[in-house]
N, C-alpha and C positions, 0 to 999 in steps of 0.2 A: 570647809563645811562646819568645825566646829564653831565657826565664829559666827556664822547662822543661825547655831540652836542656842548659842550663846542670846544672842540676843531676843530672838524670840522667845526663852525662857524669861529673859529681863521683861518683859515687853508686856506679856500677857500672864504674870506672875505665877509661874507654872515649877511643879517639885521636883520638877525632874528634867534631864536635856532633852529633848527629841529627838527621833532617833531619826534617821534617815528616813524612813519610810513618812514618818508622820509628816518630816517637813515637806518632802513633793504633795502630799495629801493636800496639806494646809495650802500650799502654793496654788494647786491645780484649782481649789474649793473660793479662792480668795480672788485669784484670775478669771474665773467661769461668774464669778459676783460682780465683779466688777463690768465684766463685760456686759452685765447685763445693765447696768445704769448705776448700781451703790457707789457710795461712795468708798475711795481705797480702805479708810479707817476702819470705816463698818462694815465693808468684807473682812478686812483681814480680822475684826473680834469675831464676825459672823465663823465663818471658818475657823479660828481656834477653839472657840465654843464646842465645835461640832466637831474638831479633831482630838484636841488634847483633854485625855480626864480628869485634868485636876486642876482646866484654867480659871485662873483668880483666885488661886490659890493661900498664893502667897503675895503681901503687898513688897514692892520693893522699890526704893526711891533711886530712880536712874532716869537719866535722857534717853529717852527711846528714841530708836530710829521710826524713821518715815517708814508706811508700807512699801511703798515704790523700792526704797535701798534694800529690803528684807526679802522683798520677790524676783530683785535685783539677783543677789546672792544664793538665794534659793534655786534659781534657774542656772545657776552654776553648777548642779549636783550631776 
């Protein structure tokens, strides 16, 4: 799990880890978009926008993972 909030902190440059709860939020909110026709990228910004309070926070130079690997591992919880 931490390697989840790990990178969804990297991802969507955010001050803080996530806690458990945020990241099923973030999942279910990203899942429910996608299902609806968006594309994976733009649910999963759509969704952290609307989960985490302080996304884009911070910039930070890393290779982010694909949405797919992050709802991957998120669906692990």
């Amino acid at each position: 799990m931490a390697d989840v909030k790990d990178k969804l902190r990297l991802k969507y440059g955010l001050g803080h880890e996530p806690s458990d709860s945020e990241v099923r939020e973030w999942s279910a909110k990203a899942d429910s978009l996608i299902r609806e026709g968006v594309s994976p990228e733009e649910a999963g910004r759509r969704a952290a926008r609307s989960v985490f309070p302080d996304y884009d926070r911070i910039s930070l130079k890393a290779e982010a993972d694909t949405i797919e690997a992050l709802l991957d591992a998120a669906r692990k919880i």
